[in-house]
C-alpha positions as CSV (number, residue, x, y, z in Angstrom):
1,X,152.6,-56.7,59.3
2,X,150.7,-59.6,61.0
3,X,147.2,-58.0,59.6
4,X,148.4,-57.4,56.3
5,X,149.7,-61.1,55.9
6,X,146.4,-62.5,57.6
7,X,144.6,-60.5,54.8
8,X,146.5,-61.4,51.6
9,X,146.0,-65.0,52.7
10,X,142.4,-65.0,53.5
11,X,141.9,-62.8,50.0
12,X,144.1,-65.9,48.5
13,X,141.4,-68.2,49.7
14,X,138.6,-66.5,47.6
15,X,140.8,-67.3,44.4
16,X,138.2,-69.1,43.1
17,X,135.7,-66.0,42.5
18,X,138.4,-64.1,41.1
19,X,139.8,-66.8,38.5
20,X,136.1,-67.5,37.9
21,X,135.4,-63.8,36.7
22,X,138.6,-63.9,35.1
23,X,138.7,-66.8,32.5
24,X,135.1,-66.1,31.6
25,X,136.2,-62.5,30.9
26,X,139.9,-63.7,28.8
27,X,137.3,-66.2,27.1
28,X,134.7,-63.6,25.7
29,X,138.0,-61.1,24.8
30,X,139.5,-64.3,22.6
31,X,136.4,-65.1,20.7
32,X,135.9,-61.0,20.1
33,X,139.5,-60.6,19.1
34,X,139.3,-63.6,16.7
35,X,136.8,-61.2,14.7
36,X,139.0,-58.2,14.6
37,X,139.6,-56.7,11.3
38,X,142.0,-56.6,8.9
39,X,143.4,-54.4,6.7
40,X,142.0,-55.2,3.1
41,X,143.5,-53.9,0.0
42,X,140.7,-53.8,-2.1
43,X,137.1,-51.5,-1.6
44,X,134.0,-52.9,-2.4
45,X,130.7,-50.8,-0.9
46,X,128.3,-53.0,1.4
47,X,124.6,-52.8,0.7
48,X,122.9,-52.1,4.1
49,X,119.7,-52.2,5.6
50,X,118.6,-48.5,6.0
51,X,115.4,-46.6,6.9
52,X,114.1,-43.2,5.2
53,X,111.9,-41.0,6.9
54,X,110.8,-38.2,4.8
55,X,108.8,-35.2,6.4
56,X,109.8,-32.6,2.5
57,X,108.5,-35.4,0.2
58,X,110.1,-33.1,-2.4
59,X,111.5,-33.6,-5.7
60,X,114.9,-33.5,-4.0
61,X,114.5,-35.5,-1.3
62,X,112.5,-38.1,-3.6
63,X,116.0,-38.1,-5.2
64,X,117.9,-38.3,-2.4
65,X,115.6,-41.5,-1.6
66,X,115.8,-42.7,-5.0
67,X,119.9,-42.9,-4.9
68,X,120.0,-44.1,-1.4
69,X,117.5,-47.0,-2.7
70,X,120.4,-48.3,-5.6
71,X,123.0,-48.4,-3.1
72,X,121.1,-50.5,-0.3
73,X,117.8,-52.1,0.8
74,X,115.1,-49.5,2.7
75,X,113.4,-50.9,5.6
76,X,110.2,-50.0,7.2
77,X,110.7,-47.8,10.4
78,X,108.6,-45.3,12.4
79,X,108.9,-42.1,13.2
80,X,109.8,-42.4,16.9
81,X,113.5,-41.8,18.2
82,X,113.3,-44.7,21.0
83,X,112.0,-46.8,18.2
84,X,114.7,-46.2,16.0
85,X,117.0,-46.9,18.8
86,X,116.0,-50.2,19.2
87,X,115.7,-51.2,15.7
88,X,119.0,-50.2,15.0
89,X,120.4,-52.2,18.3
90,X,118.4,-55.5,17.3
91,X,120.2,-54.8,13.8
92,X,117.0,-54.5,12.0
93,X,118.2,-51.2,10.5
94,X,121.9,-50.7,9.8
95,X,120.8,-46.6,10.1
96,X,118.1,-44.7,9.8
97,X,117.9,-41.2,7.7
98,X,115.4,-38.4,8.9
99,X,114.9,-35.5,6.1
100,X,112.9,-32.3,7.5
101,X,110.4,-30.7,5.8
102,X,112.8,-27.6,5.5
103,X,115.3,-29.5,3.4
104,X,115.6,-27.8,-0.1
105,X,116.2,-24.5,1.8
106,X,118.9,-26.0,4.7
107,X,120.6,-27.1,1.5
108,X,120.6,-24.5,-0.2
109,X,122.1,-22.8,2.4
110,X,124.8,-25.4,3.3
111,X,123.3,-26.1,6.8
112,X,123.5,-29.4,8.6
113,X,120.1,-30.7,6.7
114,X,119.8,-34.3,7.4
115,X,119.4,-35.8,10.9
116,X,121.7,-39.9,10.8
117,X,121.3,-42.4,13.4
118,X,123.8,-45.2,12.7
119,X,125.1,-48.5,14.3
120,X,128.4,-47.6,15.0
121,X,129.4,-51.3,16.0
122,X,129.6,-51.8,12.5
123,X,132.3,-49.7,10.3
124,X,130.9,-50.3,7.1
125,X,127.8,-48.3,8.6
126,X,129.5,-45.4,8.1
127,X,129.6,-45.2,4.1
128,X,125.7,-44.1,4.7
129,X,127.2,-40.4,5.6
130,X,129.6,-40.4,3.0
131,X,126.7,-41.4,0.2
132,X,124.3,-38.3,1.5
133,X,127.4,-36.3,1.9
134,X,128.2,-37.0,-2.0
135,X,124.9,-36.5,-3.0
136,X,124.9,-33.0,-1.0
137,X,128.3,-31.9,-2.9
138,X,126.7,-32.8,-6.4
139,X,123.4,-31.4,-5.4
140,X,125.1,-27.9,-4.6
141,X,127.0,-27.9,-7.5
142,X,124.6,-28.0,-9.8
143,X,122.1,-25.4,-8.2
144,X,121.9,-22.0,-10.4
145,X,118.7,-19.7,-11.0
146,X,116.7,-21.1,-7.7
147,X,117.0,-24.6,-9.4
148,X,118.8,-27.8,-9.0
149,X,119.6,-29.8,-11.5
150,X,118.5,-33.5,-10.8
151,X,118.9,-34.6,-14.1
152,X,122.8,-33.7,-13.5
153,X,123.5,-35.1,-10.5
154,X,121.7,-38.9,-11.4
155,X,124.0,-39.1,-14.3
156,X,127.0,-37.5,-12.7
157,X,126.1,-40.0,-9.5
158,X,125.6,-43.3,-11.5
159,X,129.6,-42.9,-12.9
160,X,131.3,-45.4,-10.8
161,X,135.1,-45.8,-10.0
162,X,137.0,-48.6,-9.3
163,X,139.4,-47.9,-5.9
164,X,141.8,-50.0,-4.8
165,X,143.5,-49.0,-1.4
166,X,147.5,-48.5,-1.4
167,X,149.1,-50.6,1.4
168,X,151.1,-48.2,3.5
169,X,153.8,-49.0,6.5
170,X,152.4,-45.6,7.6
171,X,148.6,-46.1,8.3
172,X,148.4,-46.0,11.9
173,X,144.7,-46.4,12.1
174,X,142.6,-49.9,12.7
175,X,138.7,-49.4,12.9
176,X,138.9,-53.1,14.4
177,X,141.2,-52.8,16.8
178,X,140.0,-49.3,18.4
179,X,136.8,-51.1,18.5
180,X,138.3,-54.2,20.3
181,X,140.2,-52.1,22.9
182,X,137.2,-50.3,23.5
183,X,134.7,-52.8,24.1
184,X,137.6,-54.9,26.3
185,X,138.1,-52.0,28.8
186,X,135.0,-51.0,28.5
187,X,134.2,-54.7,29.8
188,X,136.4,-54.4,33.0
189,X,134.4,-52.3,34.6
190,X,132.1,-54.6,35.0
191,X,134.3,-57.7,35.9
192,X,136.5,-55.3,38.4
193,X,134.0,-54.2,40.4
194,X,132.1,-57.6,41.0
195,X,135.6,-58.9,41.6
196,X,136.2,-55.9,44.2
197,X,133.1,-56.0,45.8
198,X,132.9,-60.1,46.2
199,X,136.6,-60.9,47.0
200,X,137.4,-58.0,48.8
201,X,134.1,-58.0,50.2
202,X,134.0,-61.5,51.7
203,X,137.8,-61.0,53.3
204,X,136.2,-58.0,55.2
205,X,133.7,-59.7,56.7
206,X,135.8,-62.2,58.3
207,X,138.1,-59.5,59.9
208,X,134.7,-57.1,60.9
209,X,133.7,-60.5,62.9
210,X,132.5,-59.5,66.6
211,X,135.3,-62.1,68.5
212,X,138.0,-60.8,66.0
213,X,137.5,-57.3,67.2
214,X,136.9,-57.8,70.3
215,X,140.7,-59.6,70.2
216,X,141.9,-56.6,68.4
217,X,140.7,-54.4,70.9
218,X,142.5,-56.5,73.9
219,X,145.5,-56.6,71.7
220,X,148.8,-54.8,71.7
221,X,148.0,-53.9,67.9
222,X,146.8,-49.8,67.2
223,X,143.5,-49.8,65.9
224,X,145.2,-47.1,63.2
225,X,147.8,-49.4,62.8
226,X,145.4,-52.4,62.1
227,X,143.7,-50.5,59.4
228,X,146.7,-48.9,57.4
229,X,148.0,-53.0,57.2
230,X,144.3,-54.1,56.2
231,X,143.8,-50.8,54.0
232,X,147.5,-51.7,52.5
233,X,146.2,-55.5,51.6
234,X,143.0,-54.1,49.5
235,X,145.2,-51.9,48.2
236,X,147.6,-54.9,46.8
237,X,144.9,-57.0,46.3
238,X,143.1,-54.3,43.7
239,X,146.6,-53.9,41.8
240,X,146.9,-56.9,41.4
241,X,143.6,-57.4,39.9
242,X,143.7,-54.6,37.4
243,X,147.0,-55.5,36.3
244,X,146.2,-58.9,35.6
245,X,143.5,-57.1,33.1
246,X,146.1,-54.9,31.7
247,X,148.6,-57.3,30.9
248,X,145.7,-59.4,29.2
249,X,145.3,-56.5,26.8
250,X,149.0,-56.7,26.4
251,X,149.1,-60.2,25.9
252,X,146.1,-60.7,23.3
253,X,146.7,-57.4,21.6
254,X,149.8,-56.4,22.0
255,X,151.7,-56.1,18.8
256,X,148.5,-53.1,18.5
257,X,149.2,-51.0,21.2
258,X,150.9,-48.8,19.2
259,X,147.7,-48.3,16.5
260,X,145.4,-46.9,19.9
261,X,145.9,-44.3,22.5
262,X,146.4,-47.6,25.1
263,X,147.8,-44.5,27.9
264,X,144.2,-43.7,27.6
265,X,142.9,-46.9,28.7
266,X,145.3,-47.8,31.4
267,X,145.2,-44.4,33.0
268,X,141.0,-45.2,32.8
269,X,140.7,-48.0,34.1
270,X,143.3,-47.4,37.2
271,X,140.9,-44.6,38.3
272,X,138.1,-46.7,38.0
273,X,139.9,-49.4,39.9
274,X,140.7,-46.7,42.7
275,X,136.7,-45.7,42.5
276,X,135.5,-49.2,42.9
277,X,137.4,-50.4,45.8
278,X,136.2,-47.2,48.2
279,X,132.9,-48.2,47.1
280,X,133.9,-51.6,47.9
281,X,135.1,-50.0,51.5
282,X,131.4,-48.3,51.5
283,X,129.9,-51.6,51.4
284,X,131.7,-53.1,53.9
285,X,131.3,-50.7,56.5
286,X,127.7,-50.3,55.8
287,X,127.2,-54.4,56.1
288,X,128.8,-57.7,57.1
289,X,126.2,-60.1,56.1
290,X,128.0,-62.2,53.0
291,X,124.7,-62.6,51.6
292,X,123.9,-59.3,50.9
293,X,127.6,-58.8,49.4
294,X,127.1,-61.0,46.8
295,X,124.0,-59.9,45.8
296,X,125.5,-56.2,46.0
297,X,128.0,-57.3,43.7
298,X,125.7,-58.9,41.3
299,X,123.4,-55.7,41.0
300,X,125.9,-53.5,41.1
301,X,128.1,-54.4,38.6
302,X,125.5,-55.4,36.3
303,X,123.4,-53.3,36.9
304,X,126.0,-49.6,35.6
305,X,127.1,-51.9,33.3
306,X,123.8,-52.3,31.5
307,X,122.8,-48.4,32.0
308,X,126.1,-47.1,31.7
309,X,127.1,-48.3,27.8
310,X,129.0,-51.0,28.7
311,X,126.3,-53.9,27.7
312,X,124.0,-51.7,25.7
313,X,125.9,-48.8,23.8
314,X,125.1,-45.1,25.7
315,X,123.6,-43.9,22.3
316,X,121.2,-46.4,22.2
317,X,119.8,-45.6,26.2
318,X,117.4,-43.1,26.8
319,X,117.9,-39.7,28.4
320,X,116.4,-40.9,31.8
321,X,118.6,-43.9,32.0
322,X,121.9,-41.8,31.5
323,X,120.7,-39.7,33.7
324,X,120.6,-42.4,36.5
325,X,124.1,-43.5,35.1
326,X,125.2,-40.5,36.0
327,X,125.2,-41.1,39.4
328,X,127.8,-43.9,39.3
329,X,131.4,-43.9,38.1
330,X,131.1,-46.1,35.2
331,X,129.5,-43.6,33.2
332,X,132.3,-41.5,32.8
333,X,134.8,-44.6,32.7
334,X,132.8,-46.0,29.7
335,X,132.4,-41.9,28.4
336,X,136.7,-41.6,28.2
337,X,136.7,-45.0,26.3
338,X,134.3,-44.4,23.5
339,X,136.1,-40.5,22.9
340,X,139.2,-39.7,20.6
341,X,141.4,-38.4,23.5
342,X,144.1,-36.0,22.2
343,X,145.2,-34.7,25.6
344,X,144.4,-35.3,29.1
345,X,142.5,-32.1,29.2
346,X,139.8,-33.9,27.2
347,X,139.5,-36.5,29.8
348,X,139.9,-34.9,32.7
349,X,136.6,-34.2,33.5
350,X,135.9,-37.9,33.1
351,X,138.8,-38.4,35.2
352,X,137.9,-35.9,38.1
353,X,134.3,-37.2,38.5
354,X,135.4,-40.8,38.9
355,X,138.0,-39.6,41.6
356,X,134.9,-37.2,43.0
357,X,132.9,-40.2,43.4
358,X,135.5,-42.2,45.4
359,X,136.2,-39.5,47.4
360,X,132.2,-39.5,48.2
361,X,132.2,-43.5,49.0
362,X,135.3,-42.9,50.7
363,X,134.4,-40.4,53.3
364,X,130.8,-42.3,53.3
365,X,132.6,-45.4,54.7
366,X,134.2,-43.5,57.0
367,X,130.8,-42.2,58.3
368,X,129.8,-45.4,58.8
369,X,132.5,-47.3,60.5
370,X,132.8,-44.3,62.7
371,X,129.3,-44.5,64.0
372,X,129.7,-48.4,64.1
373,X,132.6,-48.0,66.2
374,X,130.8,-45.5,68.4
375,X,127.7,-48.1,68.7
């Protein structure tokens, strides 16, 4: 296991990239876990910034606009979906309605009548769909003779309640801390595969140097044995660096494991790990200059992280941008983290397209250091 030692020593050497991207990383998960919410015991609605875009400019929807208006300010916004994107990322809108010009009859008919973009970083965003939802219900109720009451539903919608929420031992749900898991794995993907692709990266180098294979060749050593002891040490490497992330979960947030599906995450992100390091081995076969495999792992890792959703959120990229995501395995690692997962059948397409993809780099690498080797 002469290779294998030789390996996990020279790997050792490179500590300093790896506790670099590491204490960076544990740094931005403390300061976003010291924002995570609480449970409150009280209710109290939040006024938010919203935009109306009305193509009925009915009496209904003039109501609709009118109640929306008590409840929280109305921004100016235009009538252009990449627009409304942005605004809502740059947080100048906290959502943005769009009413159709068909909207007294899809309501009438109890179709899906209203088109919501919201900013789902923020929970409180949320109350927008439950005010048009209340308005719907009330609007419906009072519709008789081809009519709807208006009249009805203002007075019926200005009675206000006072809620107070009943502490339970048995609520098993925390907005905060789904959102804190999944913007901290979500996160990994980026710092695993710069780690990967540097560390890893710079090890192989020295070992694909011309006079250390030309001593490998002269040697007693198999050339198969040689790579199963060097393909072992990436291997223990790349545990060791995703557990290191795991346990950091565990560490910061572990007393709320129970709250999230954390199987989920942990299953994600070993895949992913697995993904990264054969394209890692892709890279490595394909070049040996230690420039370009630092600036590989600066593009690469943030460049999927940025059109993948793990910077920018996917709803908030455009349809040609996902589609280019597509091509890399973070998209589907960040696409398992942001769904409610009930069984593995609901990720397993996910799963299967990350394992496709190393697979791909895997017998890609194998192209190349066959040909190399033929050279």
């Amino acid at each position: 296991m002469t290779v294998f030692k030789y390996f996990i020593r020279i790997a050792l050497r490179n500590k300093g990239v790896i506790l670099s991207y590491t204490i960076i990383f544990f740094i931005f998960a403390i300061m976003n876990g010291s924002g995570t919410i609480q449970r409150q015991t009280n209710f109290m609605e939040t006024r938010l910034d919203i935009g109306i875009i009305d193509n009925c400019n009915s009496e209904l929807s003039n109501s609709l606009k009118d109640y929306l208006g008590k409840k929280n300010n109305i921004v100016d916004t235009m009538l252009d979906e990449e627009y409304i994107k942005e605004q809502i990322f740059l947080e100048v809108a906290d959502a943005v309605i769009i009413i159709p010009e068909d909207f007294g009859e899809k309501v009438i008919n109890k179709e899906n009548s209203i088109k919501l973009y919201n900013d789902d970083r923020k929970v409180e965003s949320l109350q927008i769909q439950n005010q048009i939802n209340k308005f719907l219900t009330f609007v419906n109720a009072t519709y008789e003779n081809g009519e709807f009451n208006l009249v009805d539903v203002e007075s019926a919608l200005d009675e206000k309640a006072k809620v107070e929420l009943v502490e339970s031992n048995n609520v098993s749900s925390n907005d905060g801390i789904t959102m804190w898991f999944k913007y901290y794995f979500n996160f990994t993907s980026y710092v695993i595969m710069a780690i990967y692709i540097s560390a890893i990266g710079l090890v192989m180098t020295d070992f694909k140097d011309e006079y250390i294979q030309s001593r490998t060749k002269i040697s007693s050593k198999k050339f198969l044995q040689f790579n199963k002891e060097m393909y072992l040490g990436q291997l223990v490497i790349a545990s060791m660096i995703t557990t290191i992330f795991i346990l950091g979960s565990i560490a910061l947030k572990g007393k709320y494991i129970g709250e999230v599906n954390f199987g989920k995450y942990v299953l994600n992100i070993v895949v992913f790990s697995f993904s990264a390091l054969c394209l890692t081995f892709l890279i490595n076969n394909v070049t040996r200059n230690k420039f370009v495999i630092n600036a590989l792992s600066t593009v690469l890792s943030l460049g999927t992280s940025f059109i993948s959703g793990v910077m920018v959120p996917q709803q908030y990229l455009s349809e040609k941008v996902l589609t280019i995501a597509k091509f890399f395995p973070t998209y589907y690692f960040v696409r398992i983290n942001e769904m409610t997962v009930n069984s593995f059948s609901d990720m397993r397409f996910g799963i299967s397209m990350q394992l496709l993809f190393a697979v791909v780099f895997l017998l890609m690498g194998l192209y190349f250091s066959k040909t190399a080797q033929k050279a």
